[in-house]
C-alpha positions in Angstrom: 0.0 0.0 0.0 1.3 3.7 -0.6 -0.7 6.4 -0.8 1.6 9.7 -1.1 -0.8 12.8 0.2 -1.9 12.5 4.2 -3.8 15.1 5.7 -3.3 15.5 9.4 -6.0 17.8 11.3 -9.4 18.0 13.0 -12.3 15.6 12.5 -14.4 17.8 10.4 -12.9 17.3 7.5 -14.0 13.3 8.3 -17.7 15.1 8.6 -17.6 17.4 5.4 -18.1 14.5 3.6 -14.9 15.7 1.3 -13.4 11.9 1.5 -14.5 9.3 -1.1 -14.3 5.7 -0.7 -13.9 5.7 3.2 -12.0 3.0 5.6 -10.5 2.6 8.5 -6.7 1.4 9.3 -6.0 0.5 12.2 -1.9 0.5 13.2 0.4 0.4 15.7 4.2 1.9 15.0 7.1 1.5 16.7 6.8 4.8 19.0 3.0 3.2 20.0 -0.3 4.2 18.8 -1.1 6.8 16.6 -3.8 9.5 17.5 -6.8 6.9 16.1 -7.6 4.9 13.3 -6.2 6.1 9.9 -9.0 7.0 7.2 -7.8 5.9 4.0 -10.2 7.4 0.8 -10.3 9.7 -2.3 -10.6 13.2 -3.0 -11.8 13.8 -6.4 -10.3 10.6 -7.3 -7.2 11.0 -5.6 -5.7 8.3 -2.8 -4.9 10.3 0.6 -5.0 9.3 4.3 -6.1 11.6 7.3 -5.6 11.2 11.0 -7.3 13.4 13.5 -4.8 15.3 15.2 -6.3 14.8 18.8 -8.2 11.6 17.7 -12.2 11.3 17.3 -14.1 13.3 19.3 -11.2 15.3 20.8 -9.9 13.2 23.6 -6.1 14.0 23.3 -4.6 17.4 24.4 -1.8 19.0 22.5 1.1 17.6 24.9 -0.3 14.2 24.7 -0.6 13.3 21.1 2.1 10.8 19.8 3.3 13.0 17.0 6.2 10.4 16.3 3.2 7.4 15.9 1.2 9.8 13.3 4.2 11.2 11.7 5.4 7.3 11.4 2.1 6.0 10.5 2.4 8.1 7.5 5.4 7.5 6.3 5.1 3.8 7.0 2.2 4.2 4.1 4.2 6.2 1.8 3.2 9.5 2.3 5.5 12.4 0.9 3.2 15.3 1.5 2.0 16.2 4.6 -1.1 19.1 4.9 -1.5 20.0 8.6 -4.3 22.1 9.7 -4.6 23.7 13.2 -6.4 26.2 14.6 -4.1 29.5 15.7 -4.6 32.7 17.3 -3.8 35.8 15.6 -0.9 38.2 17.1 -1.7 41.0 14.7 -4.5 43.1 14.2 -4.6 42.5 10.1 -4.6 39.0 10.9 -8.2 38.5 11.5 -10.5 35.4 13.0 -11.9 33.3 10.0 -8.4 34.4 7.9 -6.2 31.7 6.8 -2.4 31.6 7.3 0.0 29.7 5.8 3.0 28.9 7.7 6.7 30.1 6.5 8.5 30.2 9.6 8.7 28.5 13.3 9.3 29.1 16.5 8.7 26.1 19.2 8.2 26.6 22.5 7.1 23.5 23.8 8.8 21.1 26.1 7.5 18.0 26.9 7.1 16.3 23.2 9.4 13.8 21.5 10.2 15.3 18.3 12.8 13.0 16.7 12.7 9.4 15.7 16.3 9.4 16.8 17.1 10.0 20.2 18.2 6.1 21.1 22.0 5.2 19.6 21.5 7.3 16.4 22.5 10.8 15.6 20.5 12.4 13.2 20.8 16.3 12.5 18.9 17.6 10.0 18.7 21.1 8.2 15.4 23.1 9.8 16.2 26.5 8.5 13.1 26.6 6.5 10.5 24.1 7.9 7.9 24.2 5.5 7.7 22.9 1.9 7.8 26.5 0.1 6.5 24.9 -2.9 3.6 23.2 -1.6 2.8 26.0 0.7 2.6 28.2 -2.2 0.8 26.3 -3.9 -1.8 26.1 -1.1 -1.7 29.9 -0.8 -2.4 30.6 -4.2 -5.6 27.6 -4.3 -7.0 29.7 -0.8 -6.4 33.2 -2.9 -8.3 32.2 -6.0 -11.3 30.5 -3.7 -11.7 34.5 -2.7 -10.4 33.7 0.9 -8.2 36.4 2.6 -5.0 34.4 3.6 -1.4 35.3 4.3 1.8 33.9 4.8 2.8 34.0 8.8 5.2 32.6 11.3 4.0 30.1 13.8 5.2 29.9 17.5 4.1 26.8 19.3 3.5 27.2 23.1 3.2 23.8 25.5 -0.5 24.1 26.9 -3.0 23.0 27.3 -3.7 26.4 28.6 -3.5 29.4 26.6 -1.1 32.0 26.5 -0.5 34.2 29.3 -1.6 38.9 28.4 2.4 38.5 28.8 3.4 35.9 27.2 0.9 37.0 24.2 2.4 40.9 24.2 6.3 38.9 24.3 5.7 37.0 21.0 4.3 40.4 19.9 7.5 41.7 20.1 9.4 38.8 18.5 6.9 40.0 15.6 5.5 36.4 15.5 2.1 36.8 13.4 0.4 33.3 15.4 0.1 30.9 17.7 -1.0 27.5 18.6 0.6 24.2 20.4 0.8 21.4 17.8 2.7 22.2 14.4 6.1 22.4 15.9 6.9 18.7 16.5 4.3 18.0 13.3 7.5 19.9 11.2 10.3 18.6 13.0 9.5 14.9 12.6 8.4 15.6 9.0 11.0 17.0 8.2 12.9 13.9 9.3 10.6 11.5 7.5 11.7 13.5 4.7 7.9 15.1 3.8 7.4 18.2 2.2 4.9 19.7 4.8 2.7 22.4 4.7 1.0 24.2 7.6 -3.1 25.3 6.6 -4.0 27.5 9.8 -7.5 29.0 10.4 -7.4 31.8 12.7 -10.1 32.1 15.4 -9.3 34.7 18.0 -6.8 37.3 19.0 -5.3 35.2 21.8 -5.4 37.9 24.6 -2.9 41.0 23.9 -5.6 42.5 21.9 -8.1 45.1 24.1 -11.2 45.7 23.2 -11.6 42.1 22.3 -13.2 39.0 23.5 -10.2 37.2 25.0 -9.4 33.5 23.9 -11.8 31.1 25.1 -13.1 27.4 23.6 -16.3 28.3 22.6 -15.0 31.2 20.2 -12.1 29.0 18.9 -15.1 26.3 18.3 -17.6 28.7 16.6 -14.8 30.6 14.4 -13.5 27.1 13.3 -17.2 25.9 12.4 -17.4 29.3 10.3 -14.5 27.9 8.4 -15.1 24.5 7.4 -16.4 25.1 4.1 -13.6 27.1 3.5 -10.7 24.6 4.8 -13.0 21.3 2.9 -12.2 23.9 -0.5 -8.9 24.6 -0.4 -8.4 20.9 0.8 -10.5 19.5 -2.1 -8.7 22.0 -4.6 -5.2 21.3 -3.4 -5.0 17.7 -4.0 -5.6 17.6 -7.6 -2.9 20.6 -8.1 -0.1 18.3 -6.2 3.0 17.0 -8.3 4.3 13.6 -7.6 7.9 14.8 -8.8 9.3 16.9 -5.6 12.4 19.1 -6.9 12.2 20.4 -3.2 15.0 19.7 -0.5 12.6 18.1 1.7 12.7 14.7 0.5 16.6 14.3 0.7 16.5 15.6 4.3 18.3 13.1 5.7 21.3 12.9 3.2 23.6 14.8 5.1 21.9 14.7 8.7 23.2 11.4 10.1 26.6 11.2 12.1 26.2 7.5 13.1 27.8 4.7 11.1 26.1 3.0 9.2 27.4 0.0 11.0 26.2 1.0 14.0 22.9 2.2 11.9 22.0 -1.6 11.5 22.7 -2.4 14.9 21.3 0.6 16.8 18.1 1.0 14.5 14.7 -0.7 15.7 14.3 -3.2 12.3 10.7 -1.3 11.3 12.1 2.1 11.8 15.4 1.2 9.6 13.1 0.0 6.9 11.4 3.4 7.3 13.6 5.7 7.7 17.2 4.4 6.8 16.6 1.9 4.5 19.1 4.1 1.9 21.7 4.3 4.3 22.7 0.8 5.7 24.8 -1.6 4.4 
């Protein structure tokens, strides 16, 4: 099986009905269990697989998903494009709730996820610079700007939670001139990035976090009803995406990994769990 587009995200995509040909996977990796069960279907004739970020009906918080089962998961099935969507909160005025953002840039400041598949006898270091597929992010910028939907490129700071973001905390990333934030993309892009995905970041604004007076401040039921706004929105930039993807990357992202790994390759074959050398390393052990 290899299906080379997974979509990574919350469960109303499963409920827009946008996926064809519906079933369920069920899988286990070597890092555990992925969020749920893996939907495998078609959009407009196209094979993808989606994964509900914090599983069906919601049950996981940020600092508790297995981002190295999902990540895994995917590439176990041959995924080379990744689309995450997340909800964010807007740190500048222009940036609006119901807007889209596409991520360019990164700053993580979480702290209790894993986010490498190589942390046990293997070294792996690989370039992060820029951790988002430009040329699949562009491309999902331009599908959002000809549906008519006001979207904008932005840079993304992840914070642990659950909770949100401190009037502080929100007024410091301010002033790092970060445009949003949210608490799952950062180990999303770092373990892509490994698996050697080209990943793209889709993020539907839904409040003004807290710095922003004269606003409602963050809360779950406007991050809930600003997200319900926008599912017709996300379901057509996700239905119009697919069909524009090329199966011939020319990016950097899929060659990740040349250069990243210190440990012999040797000591690869001895060190590696089998599944994950199969995976991962296949290229580099001899």
């Amino acid at each position: 099986m290899s299906v080379k587009i997974g979509i990574i995200g919350g469960s109303g995509l499963y409920k827009m009905g946008i996926i064809d040909d519906v079933q369920e996977l069920s899988v286990d990796t070597p890092f555990g269990k992925p969020s749920d069960k893996i939907t495998l279907g078609t959009i407009d004739g196209i094979e993808i697989a989606f994964l509900p970020r914090h599983g069906k009906g919601h049950t996981l918080a940020p600092h508790k998903v297995n981002y190295r089962a999902n990540i895994f998961a995917f590439k176990e099935l041959g995924v080379e494009y990744l689309i995450s969507t997340a909800a964010v909160g807007s740190l500048k005025k222009e940036l609006k709730p119901c807007d889209f953002v596409i991520a360019d840039q990164l700053i993580d400041r979480s702290f209790k996820r894993s986010t490498t598949f190589f942390d046990e006898g293997i070294v792996a270091h690989v370039g992060f610079a820029d951790p988002f597929c430009k040329i699949l992010s562009d491309l999902a910028f331009d599908v959002a700007r000809s549906e008519g939907i006001r979207v904008h490129h932005g840079s993304y700071i992840c914070i642990e939670g659950p909770q949100f973001s401190t009037r502080a905390e929100s007024n410091l990333y301010r002033s790092w001139d970060v445009d949003v934030v949210g608490m799952t993309l950062a180990p999303e892009a770092k373990l892509a990035r490994e698996a050697e995905m080209c990943l793209c970041g889709i993020l539907t604004v839904t409040d003004y976090d807290c710095w922003y007076e004269g606003e409602k401040d963050v809360s779950v039921a406007s991050v809930v009803e600003n997200l319900k706004k926008n599912d017709t929105n996300i379901a057509n930039i996700i239905k119009k995406l697919i069909p524009k993807i090329r199966y011939q990357r020319t990016c950097h992202c899929h060659s990740a990994l040349e250069y990243g790994i210190l440990t012999s390759p040797e000591l690869l074959k001895k060190n590696a769990d089998p599944r994950v050398a199969k995976v991962l390393l296949k290229r580099f052990i001899r």
